[in-house]
C-alpha positions as CSV (number, residue, x, y, z in Angstrom):
1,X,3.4,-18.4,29.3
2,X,0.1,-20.2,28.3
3,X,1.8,-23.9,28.9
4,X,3.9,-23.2,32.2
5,X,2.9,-25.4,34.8
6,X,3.8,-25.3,38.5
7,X,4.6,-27.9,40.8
8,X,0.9,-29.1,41.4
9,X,0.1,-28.8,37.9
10,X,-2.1,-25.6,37.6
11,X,-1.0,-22.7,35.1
12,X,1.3,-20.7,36.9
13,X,0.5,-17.3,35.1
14,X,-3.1,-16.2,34.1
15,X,-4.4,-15.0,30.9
16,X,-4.0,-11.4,32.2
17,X,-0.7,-11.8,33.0
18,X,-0.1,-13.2,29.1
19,X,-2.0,-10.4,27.3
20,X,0.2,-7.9,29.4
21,X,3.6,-9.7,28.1
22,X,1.8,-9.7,24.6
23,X,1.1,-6.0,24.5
24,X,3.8,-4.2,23.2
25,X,3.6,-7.2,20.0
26,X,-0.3,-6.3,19.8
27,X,0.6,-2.4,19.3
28,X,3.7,-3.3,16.7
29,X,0.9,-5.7,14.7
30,X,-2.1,-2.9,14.9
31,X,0.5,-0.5,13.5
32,X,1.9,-2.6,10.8
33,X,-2.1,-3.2,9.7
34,X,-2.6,0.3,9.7
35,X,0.3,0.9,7.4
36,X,-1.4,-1.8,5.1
37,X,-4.7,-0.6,5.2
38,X,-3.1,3.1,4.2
39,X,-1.5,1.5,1.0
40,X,-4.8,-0.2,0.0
41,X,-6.3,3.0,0.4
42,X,-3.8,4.4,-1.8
43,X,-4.1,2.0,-4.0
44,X,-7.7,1.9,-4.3
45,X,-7.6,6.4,-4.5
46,X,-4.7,5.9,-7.6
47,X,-7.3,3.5,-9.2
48,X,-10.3,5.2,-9.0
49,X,-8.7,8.4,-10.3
50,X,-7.4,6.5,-13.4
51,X,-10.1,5.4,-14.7
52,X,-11.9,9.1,-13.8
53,X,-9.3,10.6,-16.1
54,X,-10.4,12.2,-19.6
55,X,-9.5,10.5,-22.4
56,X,-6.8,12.4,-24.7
57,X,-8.3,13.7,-27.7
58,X,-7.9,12.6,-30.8
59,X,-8.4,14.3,-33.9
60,X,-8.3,13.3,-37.7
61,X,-5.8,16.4,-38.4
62,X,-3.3,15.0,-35.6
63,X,0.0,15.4,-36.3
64,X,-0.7,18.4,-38.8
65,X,1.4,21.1,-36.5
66,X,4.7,19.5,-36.6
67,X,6.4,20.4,-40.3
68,X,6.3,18.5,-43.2
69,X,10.3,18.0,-43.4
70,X,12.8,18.6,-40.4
71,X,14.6,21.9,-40.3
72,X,18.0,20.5,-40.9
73,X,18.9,18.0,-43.2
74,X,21.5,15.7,-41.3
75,X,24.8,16.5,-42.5
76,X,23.8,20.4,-42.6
């Protein structure tokens, strides 16, 4: 629509008439931004709470609650 030219060699549509055919593709491209804007979001949220989470604790008697040999024996 920008490059049609009429018989005498002026534009035959005007820049108004162009951004109305191009509207429905500027609502489909806002939309589609949005939806990438809401996953950096996201993104950004899931970081910050990851690195805001406590540390497990550790503890020099770890692993003293399980038993000291399994309940069965295999074979048993």
């Amino acid at each position: 629509m920008w490059r049609t030219y009429n018989e005498s060699g002026a534009l035959t549509y005007s820049f108004i008439d162009s951004l109305v055919a191009m509207h429905p593709y500027y609502i489909a491209r806002a939309i589609g931004g949005l939806l990438f804007l809401l996953g950096a979001l996201v993104a950004s949220y899931n970081i910050a709470m990851t690195i805001r989470s406590p540390l497990p604790e550790t503890s020099d008697d770890a692993g003293q609650d399980l038993p000291a040999q399994p309940a069965l024996q295999a074979g048993e």
